[in-house]
SELOFI-446033 format. One record per residue (C-alpha): residue in one letter; x, y, z. Coordinates in steps of 0.5 Angstrom, whole numbers, plus 500, padded with zeros to 3 digits. Layout:
BEGIN
aXYZ;...
***
This chain:
BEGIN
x492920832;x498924836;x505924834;x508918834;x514918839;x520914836;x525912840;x531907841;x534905846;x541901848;x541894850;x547889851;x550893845;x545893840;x540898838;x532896841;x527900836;x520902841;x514908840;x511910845;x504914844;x498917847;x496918854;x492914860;x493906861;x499903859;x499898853;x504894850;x504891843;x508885841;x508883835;x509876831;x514872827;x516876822;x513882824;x514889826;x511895830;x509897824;x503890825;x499895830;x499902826;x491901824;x489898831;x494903836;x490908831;x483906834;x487904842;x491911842;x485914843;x484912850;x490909852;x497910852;x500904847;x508902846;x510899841;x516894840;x521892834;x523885838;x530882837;x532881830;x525884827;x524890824;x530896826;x532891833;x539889832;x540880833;x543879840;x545873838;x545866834;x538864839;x534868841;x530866846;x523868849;x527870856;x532874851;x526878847;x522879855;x529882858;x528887852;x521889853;x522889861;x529894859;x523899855;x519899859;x524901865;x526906861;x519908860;x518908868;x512903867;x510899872;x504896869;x501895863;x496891859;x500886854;x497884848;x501879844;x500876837;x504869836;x511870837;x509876841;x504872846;x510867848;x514873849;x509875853;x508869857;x515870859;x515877861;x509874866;x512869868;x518873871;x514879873;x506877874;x505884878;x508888872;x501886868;x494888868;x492884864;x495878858;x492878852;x495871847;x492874840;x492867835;x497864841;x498859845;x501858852;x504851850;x510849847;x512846840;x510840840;x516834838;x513835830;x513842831;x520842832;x522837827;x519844823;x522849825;x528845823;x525843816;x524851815;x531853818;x533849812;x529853807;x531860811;x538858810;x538856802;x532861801;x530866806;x526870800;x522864798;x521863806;x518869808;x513870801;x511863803;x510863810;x506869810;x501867806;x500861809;x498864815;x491867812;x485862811;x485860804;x479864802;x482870805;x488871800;x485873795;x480878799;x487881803;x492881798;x493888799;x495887806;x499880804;x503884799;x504889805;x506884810;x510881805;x515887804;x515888811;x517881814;x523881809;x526887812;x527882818;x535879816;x537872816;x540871822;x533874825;x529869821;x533862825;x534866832;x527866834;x526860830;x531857834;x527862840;x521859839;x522852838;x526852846;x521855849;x517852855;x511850857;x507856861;x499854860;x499854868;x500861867;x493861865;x491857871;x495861876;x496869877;x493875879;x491878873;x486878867;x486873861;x483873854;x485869848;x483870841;x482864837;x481863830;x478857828;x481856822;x488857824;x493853820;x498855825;x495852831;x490847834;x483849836;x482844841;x489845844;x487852845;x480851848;x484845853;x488850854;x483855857;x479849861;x478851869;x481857868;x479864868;x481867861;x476869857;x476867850;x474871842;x473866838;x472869830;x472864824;x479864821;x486864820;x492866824;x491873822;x485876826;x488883827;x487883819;x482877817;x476879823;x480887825;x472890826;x471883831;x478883834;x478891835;x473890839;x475884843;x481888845;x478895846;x472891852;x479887855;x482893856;x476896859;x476891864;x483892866;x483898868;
***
């Protein structure tokens, strides 16, 4: 695995932490909430060899600094599009996981011949629901009196029961990760992710490849909502058999899934 090239770059008066690795196709990694670049290193180990793989730090996660008191999907997008400008790229395979799919689809919708091909990794193209957004606020409320608590809960409540005990490595590892991510982080993509729009037409309509990757234990997201969403539509769909975290619960499966999507881009 080559050296990995870490780099910041300036944006709207904050610093904006990226990596860039590797030679051939451009592929863009955008991680989850309460993740960081950090969420890719097994899988970029395995997609460097043949790819040219950028990693971000997103706003208010990881070594980015937070922009404001919101963060929206557009705002993280406008931040992947600056890295990328500064990195001469003009199209790329984007592979988001949960936050980073919607972050994804944001940067799609504005700037769909800048993709190859959109990979939604344990996300959704829907907007949250009204009980979602009843909590989001609930779990700002949390935040606000116990960030700590929140983040060591809401970690684990992403894996499929029956796998906390099998990945309690990687779970301890997560864990110490996410609660690198500072308060005002936490409720801006909160309040980010609770605003966001609908794009499932996206699915239906653009120019570029399509995969979803589905847990069907997912405590986070519906199944059938995921499968209506792809209904009539090109994508191609992985479903494997547990939770929110595929890159870890499934990860032979997932890397496998990604590696043959990313062939077909190019």
């Amino acid at each position: 695995m080559p050296n990995i090239i870490k780099m910041i770059l300036a944006h709207k008066g904050i610093d904006v932490f990226y990596n860039d690795q590797g030679k051939g196709q451009a592929i863009v990694l955008l991680h989850g909430f309460l993740e960081n670049a950090t969420m890719w290193d097994r899988l970029s180990a395995e997609l460097v060899k043949r790819n040219r793989i950028i990693t971000i730090d997103l706003l208010g996660h990881g070594q980015t600094g937070c922009l404001g008191y919101i963060h929206t999907m557009e705002q993280m997008a406008e931040t992947v599009e600056a890295v990328l400008n500064k990195l001469k790229i003009r199209r790329s395979v984007m592979i988001g996981h949960s936050m980073g799919g919607y972050v994804a689809l944001a940067f799609a919708e504005k700037h769909p011949d800048a993709l190859k091909g959109l990979c939604l990794l344990n996300s959704t193209s829907r907007a949250d629901s009204d009980e979602k957004k009843k909590n989001r606020d609930r779990a700002i409320a949390v935040v606000k009196k116990n960030h700590q608590a929140f983040v060591r809960t809401a970690i684990v409540s992403l894996f499929r029961p029956k796998n906390r005990r099998i990945f309690s490595k990687e779970i301890k590892n997560l864990k110490k990760e996410a609660l690198k991510t500072p308060l005002q982080g936490i409720i801006a993509a909160l309040e980010g992710m609770k605003i966001r729009d609908h794009r499932d037409m996206l699915l239906h309509f653009s120019p570029y490849r399509k995969l979803l990757i589905i847990g069907k234990k997912d405590p986070v997201l519906d199944y059938d909502s995921l499968i209506d969403q792809v209904k009539d539509t090109e994508a191609d769909v992985a479903e494997f058999p547990d939770g929110h975290m595929s890159y870890i619960e499934n990860y032979e499966e997932c890397l496998f899934e990604l590696q043959w999507f990313i062939k077909k881009c190019g």
